[in-house]
N, C-alpha and C positions, 0 to 999 in steps of 0.2 A: 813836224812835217806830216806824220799820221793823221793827227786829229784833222788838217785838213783837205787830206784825200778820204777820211770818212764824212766831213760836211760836203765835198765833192760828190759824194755817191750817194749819200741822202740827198741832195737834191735833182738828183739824174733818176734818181729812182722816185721822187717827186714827178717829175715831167713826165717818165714813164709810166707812171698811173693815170696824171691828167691824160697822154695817148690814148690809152686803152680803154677811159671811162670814154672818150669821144668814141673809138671805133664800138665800145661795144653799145650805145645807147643810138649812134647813127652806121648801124654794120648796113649794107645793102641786104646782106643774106641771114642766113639763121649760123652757115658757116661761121662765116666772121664775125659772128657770136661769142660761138664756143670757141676759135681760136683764139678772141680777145682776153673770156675770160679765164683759160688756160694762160695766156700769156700775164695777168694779173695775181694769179695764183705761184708763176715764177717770179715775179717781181716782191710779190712780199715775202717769199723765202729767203732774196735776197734781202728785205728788210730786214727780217728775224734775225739773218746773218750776219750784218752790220752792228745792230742792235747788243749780239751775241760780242763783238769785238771792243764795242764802246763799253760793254759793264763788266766783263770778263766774264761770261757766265757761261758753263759749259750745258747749261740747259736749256739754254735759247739753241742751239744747234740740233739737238735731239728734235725739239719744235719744229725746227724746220725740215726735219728729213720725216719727220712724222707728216707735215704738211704736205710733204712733196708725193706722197705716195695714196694721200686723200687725193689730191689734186690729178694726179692719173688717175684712178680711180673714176673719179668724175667726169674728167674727158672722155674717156671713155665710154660710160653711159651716156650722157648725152648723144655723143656719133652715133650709138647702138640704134636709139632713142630715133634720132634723125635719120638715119638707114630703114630700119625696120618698124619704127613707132612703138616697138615694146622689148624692155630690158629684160627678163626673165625668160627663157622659151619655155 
């Protein structure tokens, strides 16, 4: 019954990449940009996650918590970026 709420969520999390590659290549703003690819950036750690459950490997989970804090990271310069035009003052 597992293995098929993990093909469940690989492919939810399939569709939720095809989302996000449509919002982020047709965003109207720069906004819905960077909230797309912030939102793609949560979506593969939920990969990594899944990933980490189907091999048993407790290093895919480090991956993702290491991923997750690039990925704030990121969004956040970007904003900074889009706010003020420069990251560094």
């Amino acid at each position: 019954m597992i293995s098929y709420a993990i093909y469940f969520g690989f492919a939810c999390l399939a569709l939720a990449f095809a989302f996000n590659l449509w919002r982020l290549l047709r965003g109207p703003t720069v906004g819905d940009r960077i909230i797309a690819l912030d939102t793609m950036v949560i979506n593969a750690i939920a990969l990594i996650v899944l990933f980490g459950i189907v091999t048993n490997d407790g290093v895919a989970f480090e991956a993702a918590l290491l991923l997750a804090m690039v990925g704030f990271v990121g969004t956040v310069a970007y904003c900074k970026f889009l706010l003020r035009g420069d990251i560094i003052e």
